[in-house]
C-alpha positions as CSV (number, residue, x, y, z in Angstrom):
1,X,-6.1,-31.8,6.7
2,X,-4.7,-29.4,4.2
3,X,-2.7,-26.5,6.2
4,X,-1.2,-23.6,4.8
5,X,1.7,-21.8,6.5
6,X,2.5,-18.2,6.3
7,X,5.9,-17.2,6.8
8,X,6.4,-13.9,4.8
9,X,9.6,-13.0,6.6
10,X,12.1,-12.3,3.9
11,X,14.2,-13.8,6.8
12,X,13.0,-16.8,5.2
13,X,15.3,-17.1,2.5
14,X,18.8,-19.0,3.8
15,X,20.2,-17.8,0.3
16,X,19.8,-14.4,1.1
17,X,21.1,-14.5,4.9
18,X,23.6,-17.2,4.7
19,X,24.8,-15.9,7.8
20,X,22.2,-14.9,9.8
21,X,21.0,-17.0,12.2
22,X,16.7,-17.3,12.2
23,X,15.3,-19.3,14.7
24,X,12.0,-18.7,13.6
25,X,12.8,-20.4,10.1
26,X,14.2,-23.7,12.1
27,X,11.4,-23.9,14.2
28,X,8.6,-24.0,11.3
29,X,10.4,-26.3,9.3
30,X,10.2,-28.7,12.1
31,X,7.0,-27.8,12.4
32,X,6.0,-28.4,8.5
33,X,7.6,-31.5,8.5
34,X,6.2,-32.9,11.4
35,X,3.1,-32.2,9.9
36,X,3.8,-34.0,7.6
37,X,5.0,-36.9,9.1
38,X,1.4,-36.7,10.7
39,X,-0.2,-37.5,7.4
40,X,-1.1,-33.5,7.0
41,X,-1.0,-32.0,3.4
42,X,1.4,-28.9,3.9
43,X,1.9,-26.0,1.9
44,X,4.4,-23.2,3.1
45,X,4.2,-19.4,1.8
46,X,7.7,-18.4,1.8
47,X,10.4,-17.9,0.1
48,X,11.5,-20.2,-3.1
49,X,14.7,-21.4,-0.9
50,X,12.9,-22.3,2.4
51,X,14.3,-25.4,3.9
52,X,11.0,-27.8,3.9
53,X,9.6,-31.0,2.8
54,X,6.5,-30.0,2.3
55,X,5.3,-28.3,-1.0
56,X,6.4,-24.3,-1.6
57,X,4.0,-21.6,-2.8
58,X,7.6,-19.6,-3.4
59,X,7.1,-15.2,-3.5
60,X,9.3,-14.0,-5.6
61,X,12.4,-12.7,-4.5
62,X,13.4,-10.1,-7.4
63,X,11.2,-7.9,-5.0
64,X,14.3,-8.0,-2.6
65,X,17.3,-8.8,-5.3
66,X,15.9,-6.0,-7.6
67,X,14.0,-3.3,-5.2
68,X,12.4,-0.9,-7.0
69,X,12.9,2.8,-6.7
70,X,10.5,4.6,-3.7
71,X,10.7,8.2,-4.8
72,X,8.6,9.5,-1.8
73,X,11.4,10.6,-0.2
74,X,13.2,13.3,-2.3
75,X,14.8,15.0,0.6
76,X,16.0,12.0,2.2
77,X,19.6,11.1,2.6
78,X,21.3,8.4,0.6
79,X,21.5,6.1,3.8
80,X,18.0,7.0,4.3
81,X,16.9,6.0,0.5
82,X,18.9,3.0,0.8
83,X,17.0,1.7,4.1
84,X,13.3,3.2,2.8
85,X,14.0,1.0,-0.6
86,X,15.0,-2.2,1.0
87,X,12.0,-1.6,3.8
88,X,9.3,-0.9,0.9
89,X,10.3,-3.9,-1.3
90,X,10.3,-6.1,1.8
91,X,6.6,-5.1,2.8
92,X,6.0,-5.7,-1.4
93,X,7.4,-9.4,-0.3
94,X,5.4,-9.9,3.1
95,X,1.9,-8.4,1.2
96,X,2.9,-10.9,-2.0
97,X,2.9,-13.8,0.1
98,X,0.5,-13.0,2.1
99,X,-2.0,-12.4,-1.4
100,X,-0.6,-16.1,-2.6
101,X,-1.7,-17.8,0.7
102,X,-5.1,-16.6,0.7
103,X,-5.9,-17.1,-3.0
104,X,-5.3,-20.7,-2.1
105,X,-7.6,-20.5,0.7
106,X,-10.1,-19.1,-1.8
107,X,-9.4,-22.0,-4.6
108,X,-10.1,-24.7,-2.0
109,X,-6.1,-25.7,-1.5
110,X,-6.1,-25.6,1.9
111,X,-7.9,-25.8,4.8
112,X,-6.9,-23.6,7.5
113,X,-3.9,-21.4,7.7
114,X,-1.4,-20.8,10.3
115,X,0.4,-17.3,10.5
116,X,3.8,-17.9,12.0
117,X,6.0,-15.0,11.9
118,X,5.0,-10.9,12.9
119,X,5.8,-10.0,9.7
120,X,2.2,-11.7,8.5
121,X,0.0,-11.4,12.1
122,X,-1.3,-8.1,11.6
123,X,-1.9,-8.1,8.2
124,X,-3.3,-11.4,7.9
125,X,-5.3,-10.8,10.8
126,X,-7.2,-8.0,8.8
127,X,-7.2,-9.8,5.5
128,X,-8.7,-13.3,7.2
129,X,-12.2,-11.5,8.0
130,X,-12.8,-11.1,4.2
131,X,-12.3,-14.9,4.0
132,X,-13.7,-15.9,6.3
133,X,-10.4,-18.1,6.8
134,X,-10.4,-20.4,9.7
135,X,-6.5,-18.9,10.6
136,X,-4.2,-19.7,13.5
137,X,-1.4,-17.5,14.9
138,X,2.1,-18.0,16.6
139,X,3.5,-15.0,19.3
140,X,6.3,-14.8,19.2
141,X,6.8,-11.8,21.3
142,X,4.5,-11.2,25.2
143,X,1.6,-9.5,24.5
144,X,0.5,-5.7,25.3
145,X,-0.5,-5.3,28.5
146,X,-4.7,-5.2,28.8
147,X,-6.2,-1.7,28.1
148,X,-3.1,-0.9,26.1
């Protein structure tokens, strides 16, 4: 089967976050190589740097290394400017990826796609109805109470 996995966390990148410790980025690289190990073909959406054997669709990451300028916020603090840059090149990162996985959907390069990290559910989960994308999702965190 040929499975695509989302992971548009910039979180992703152990180049980036030497020092940061990601569980999320451990667990689906055991999970893309045990796919492979199953006989799967596996393509990850991540970052250039993301620890796997399987093949890399890689985002860029001059979104992150090289931000570019949000001037919405003219009134804004420095502080504030700082965070609403970094927040505004990340979501440029998450939607990026997120745009490479599904073109590959639409050019036959995979199968069915697995959305692994919150950063890609929600968005994915809109985008997969234009597809028609057969698309799989991990939770990571408990889900809202009924009614909510």
């Amino acid at each position: 089967m040929k499975i695509g996995l989302i992971f548009s966390s910039v979180f992703a990148s152990p180049a980036l976050f030497k020092s940061k410790i990601f569980a999320p980025r451990d667990l689906l690289t055991d999970l893309s190589n045990g796919l492979l190990k199953r006989g799967h073909n596996v393509t990850v959406f991540a970052t250039e740097d993301f620890p796997t054997q399987a093949k890399i669709v890689p985002t860029s990451l001059d979104y992150l290394q090289n931000p570019p300028e949000y001037h919405k916020f003219v009134r804004a603090s420095l502080a504030q400017k700082k965070w609403q840059q970094s927040e505004y090149a990340k979501r440029n990162f998450e939607l990026a990826t997120i745009c490479n996985t599904f073109k590959a959907f639409k050019d036959g390069q995979i199968e069915v796609l697995h959305a692994y990290h919150d950063s890609s559910l929600f968005i994915t989960h809109y985008i997969e109805v234009l597809f028609d994308a057969p698309v799989f999702y991990t939770i990571h965190d408990p889900l809202p109470p009924e009614g909510a």
